[in-house]
C-alpha atoms as an extended CHARMM CRD file, in Angstrom:
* protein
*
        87  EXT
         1         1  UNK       CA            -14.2620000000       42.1090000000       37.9090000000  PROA      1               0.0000000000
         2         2  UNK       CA            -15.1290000000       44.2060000000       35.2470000000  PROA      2               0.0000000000
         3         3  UNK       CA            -16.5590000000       42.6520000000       31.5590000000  PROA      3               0.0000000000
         4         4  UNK       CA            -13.1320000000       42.8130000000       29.7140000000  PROA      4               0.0000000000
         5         5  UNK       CA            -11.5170000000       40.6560000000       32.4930000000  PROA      5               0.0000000000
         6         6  UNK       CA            -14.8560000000       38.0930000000       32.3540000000  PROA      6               0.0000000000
         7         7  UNK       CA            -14.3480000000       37.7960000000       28.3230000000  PROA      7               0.0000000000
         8         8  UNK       CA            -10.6240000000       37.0710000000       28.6250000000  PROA      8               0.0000000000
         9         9  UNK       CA            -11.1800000000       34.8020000000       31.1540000000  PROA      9               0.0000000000
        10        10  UNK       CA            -13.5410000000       32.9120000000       28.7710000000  PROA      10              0.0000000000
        11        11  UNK       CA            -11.5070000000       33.2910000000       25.9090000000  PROA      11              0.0000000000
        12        12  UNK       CA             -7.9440000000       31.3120000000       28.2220000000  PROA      12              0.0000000000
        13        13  UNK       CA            -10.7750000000       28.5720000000       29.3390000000  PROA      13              0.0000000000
        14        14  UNK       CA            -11.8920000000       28.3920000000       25.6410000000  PROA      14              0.0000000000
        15        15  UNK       CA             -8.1720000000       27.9470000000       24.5150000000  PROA      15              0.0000000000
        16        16  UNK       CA             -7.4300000000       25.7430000000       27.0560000000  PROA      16              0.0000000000
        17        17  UNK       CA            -10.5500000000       23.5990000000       26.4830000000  PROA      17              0.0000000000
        18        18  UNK       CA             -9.4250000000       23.3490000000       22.7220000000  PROA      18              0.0000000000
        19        19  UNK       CA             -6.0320000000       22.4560000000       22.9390000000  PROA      19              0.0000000000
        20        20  UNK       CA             -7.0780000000       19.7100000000       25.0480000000  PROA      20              0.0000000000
        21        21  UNK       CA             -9.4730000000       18.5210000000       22.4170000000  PROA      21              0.0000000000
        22        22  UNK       CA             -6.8350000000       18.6850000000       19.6780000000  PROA      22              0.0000000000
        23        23  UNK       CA             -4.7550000000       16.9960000000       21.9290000000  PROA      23              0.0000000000
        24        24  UNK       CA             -7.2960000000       14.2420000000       22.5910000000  PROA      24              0.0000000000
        25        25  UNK       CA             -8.3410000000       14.2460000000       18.5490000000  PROA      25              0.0000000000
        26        26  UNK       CA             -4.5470000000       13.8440000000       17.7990000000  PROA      26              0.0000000000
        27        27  UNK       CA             -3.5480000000       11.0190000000       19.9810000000  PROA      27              0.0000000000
        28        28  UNK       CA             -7.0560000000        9.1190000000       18.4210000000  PROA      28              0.0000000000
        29        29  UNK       CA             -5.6980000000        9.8960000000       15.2090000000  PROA      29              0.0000000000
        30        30  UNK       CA             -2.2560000000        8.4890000000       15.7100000000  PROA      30              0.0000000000
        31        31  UNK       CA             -3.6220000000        4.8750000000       16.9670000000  PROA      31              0.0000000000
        32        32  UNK       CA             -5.8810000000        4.4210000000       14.3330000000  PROA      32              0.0000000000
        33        33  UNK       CA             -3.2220000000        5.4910000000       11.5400000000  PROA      33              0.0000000000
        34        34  UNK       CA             -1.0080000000        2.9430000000       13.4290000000  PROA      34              0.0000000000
        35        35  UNK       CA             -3.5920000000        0.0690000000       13.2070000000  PROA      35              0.0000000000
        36        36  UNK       CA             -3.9350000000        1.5480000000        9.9110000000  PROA      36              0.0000000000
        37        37  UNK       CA             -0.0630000000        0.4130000000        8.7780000000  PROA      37              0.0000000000
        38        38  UNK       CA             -0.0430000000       -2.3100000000       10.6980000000  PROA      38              0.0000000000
        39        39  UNK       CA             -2.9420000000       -3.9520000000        8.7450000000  PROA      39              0.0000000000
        40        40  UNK       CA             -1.3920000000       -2.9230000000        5.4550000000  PROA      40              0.0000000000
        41        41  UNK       CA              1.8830000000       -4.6870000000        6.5080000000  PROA      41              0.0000000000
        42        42  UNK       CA             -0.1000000000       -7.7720000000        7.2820000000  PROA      42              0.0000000000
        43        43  UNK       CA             -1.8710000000       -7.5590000000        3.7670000000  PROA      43              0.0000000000
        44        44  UNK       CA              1.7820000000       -7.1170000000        2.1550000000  PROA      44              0.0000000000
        45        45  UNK       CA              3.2380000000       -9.5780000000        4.3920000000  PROA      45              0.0000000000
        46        46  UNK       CA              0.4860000000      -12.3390000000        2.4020000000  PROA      46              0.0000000000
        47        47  UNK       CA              0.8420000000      -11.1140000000       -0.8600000000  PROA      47              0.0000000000
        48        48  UNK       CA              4.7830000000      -11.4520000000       -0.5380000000  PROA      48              0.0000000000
        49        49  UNK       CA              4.1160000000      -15.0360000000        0.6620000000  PROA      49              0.0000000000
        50        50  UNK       CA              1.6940000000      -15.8010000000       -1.6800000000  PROA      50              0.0000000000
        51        51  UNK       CA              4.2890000000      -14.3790000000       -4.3910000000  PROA      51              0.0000000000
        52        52  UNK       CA              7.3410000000      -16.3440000000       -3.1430000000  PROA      52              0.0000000000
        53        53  UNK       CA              4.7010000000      -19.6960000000       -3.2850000000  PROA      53              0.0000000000
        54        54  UNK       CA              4.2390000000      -18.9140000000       -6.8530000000  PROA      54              0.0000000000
        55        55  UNK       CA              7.3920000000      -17.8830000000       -7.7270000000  PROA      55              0.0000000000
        56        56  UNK       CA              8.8460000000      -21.0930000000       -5.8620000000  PROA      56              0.0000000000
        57        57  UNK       CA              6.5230000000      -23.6230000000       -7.6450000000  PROA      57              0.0000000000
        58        58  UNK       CA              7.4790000000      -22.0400000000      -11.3170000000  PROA      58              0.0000000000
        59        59  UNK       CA             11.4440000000      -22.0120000000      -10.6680000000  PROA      59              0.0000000000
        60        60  UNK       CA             11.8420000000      -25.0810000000      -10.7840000000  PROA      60              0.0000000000
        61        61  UNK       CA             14.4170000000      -25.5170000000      -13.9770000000  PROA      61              0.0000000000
        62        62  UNK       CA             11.7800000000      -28.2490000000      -15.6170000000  PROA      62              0.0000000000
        63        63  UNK       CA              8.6950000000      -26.5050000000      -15.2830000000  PROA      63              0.0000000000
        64        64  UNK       CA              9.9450000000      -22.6470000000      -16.0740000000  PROA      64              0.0000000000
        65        65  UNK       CA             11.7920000000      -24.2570000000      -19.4070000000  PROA      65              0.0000000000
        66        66  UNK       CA              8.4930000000      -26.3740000000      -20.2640000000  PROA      66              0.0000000000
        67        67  UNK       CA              6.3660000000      -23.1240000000      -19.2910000000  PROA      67              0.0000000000
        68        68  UNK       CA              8.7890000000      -21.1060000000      -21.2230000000  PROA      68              0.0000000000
        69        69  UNK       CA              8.9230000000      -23.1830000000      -24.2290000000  PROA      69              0.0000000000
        70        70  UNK       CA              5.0070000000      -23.3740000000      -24.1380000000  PROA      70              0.0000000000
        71        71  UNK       CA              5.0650000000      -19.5420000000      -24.1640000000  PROA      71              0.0000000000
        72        72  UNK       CA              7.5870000000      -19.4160000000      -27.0330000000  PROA      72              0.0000000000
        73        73  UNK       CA              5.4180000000      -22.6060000000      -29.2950000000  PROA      73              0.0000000000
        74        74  UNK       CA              2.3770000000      -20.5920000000      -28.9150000000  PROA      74              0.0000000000
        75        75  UNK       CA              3.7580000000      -17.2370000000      -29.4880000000  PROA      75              0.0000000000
        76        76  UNK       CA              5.6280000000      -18.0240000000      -32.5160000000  PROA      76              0.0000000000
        77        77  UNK       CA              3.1680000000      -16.5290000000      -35.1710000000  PROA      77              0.0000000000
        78        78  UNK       CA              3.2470000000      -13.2170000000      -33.6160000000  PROA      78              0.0000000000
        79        79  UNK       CA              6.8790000000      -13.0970000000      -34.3750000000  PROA      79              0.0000000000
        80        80  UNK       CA              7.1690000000      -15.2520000000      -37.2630000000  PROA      80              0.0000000000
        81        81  UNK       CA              5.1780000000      -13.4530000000      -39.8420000000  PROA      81              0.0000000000
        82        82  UNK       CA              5.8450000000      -14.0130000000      -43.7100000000  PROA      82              0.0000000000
        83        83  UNK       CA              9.6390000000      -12.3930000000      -44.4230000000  PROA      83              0.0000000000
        84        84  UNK       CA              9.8930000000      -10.6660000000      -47.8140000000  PROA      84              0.0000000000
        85        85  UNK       CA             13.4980000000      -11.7260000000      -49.4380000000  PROA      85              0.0000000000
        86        86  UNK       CA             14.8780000000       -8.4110000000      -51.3620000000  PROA      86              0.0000000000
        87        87  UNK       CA             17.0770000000       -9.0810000000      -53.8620000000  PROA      87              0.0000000000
């Protein structure tokens, strides 16, 4: 076995080694991204039920009109300023 044949030998076992690395590295990867999205779906999955919670407790038709006309009372004098009457 002469040195050419040594250095490809080592260079297959090299590739070889790698790949199986990569393969290793990518597999890791893919479970953590998956725990990953699985805990963001939980996080959304609580927001949306803390939204609906909200959203349930202010539909009601006498407390959104009462909120509403709260809004509107104390909002008026943005939107009421002084009206100049052109002749």
């Amino acid at each position: 076995m002469d040195f050419s044949n040594v250095v490809a030998v080592i260079r297959d076992i090299s590739i070889i080694v790698l790949c199986l690395i990569l393969g290793i590295v990518a597999v890791v990867g893919f479970f953590k991204f998956t725990a990953l999205v699985d805990s963001c779906r939980r996080i959304v999955g609580g927001a949306e039920n803390i939204m609906s919670t909200i959203s349930g407790a202010l539909n009601s038709t006498a407390a959104s009109s009462g909120l509403l006309a709260g809004i509107a009372k104390a909002t008026s004098f943005l939107f009421n300023g002084t009206e100049k009457n052109k002749d």
